[in-house]
N, C-alpha and C positions, 0 to 999 in steps of 0.2 A: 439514570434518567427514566419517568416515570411519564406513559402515557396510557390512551385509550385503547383497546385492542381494538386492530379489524378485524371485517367480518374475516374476511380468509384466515384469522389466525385462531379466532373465535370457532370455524368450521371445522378445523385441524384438530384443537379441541376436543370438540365434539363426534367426530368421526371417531379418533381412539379409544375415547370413552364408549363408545357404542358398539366397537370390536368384542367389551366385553359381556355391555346387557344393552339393553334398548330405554333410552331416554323421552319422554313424551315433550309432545310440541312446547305445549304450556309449561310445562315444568321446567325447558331449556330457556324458556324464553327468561326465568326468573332467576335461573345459577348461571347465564353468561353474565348476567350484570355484578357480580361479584367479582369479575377479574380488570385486574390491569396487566398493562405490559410493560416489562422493564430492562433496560439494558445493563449489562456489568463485562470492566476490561477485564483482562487475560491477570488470575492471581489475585481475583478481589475475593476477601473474604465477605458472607454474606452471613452468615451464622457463626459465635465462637460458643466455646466452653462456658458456662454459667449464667448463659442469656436463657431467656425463653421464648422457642421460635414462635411467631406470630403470623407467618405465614406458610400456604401447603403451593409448591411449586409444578410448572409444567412448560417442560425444556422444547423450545421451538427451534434454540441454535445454539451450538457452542456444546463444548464437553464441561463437566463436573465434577467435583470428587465429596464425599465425606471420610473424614477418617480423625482418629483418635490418638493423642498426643499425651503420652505414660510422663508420669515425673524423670524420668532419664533423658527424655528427648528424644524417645525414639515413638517412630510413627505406625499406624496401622491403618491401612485403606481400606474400608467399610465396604464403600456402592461408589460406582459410577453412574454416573446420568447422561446423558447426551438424548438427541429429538429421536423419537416424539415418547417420552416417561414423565411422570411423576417426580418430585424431587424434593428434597428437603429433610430437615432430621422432625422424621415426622414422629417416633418417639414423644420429643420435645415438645412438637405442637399440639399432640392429639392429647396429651395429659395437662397440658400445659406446666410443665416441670420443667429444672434449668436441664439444657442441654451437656451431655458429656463430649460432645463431638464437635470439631470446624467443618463447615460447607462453604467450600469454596469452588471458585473458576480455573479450570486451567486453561481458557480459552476465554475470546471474547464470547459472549454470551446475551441470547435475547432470552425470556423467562415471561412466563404470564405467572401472577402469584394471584391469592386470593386470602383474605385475612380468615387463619382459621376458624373463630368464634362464628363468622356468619356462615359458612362452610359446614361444618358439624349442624348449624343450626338448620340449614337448608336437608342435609339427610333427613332430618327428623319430618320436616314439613313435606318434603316433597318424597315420593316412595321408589320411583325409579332412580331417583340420586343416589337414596339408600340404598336401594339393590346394589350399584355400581359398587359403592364402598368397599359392601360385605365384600362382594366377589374378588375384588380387586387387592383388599390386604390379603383376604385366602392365598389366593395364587401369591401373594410377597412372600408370604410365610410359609407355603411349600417350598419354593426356590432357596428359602432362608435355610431352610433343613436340608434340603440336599446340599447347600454350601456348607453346613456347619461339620457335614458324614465327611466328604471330600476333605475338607482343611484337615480332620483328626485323624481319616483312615488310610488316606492317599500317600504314596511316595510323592516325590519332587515332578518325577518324568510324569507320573502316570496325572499326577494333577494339571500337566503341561498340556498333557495329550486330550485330558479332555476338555478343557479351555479351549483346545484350538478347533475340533470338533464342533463344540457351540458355537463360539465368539471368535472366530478366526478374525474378523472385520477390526477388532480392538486396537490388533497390532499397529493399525492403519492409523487409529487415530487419539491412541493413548500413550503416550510417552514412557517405554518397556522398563525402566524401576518404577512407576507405580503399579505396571501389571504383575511386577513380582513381589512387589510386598502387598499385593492386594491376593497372589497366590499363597505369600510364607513361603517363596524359593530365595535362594540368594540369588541378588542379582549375576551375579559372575556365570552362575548353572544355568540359571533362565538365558543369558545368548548363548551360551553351550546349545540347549534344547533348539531354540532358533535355527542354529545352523544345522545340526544333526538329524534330528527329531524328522522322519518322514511320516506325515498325517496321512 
């Protein structure tokens, strides 16, 4: 279901966005009109494999997963999303290329989307949108590299230990086989660590 965003959701928005640069008055007034809001049940897929994502998302409710599905049928949990992030295989959108990954809901879910082509276009025209951008994948792609050191250098415990350290909060609201194939633990070791594991 697809509607107009309020102002309060439109403000949320914009407050996180401004956590990382500053947005001018004029300039906001012309990139809130790019968004709608839209609702999705618990398990709907929003993006599959071979599409090309069309839109760049931002989570106001509900959790998310992207992850990627090998010819064996076995799964791999990319990013979670959940309020108030970014969302989407953005990849897919920003190249506009088919996507290798599903995004989907593991939760009901509310979403403001915004169609990437006007999106990309507004960076250009407007200059603190663009600031935002830059900044904003930067910091994805720091994060990206400390997760990639972690996955290849870490034991099972020790990449336990520092999940819980950061993201303690996940346990709470992500369903523990995807926090462990989103870690590379087996699930059986990951409740092991749950019980044992003193943070």
């Amino acid at each position: 279901m697809k509607s107009k965003p309020t102002e309060e959701q439109l403000k949320i928005l914009k407050e996180n966005m401004e956590m990382i640069s500053p947005i001018t008055s004029e300039e906001w007034a012309k990139f809130s009109q790019l968004w709608t809001c839209i609702k999705a049940p618990k398990k709907k897929t929003i993006t599959r494999p071979g599409e090309v994502e069309p839109y760049l998302y931002f989570v106001l409710g509900g959790l998310q997963r992207i992850y990627h599905l090998s010819e064996e049928g076995k799964e791999a949990t990319i990013i979670f999303s959940y309020p108030y992030s970014f969302s989407g295989v953005l990849d897919s959108a920003m190249t506009q290329t088919s996507s290798n990954y599903f995004f989907e809901t593991l939760s009901e879910s509310v979403l403001l989307r915004a169609p990437i082509d006007r999106f990309l276009q507004s960076t250009k025209e407007n200059g603190s949108i663009g600031t935002f951008v830059h900044l904003a994948l930067s910091h994805n792609i720091k994060g990206l590299l400390h997760r990639l050191v972690e996955i290849q250098s870490l034991k099972a415990d020790e990449k336990f230990k520092l999940f819980m350290k950061r993201s303690p909060h996940m346990l709470q609201i992500v369903p523990h086989r995807y926090l462990a194939n989103y870690l590379g633990i087996d699930p059986t070791n990951f409740s092991k660590f749950i019980n044992k594991i003193i943070i």
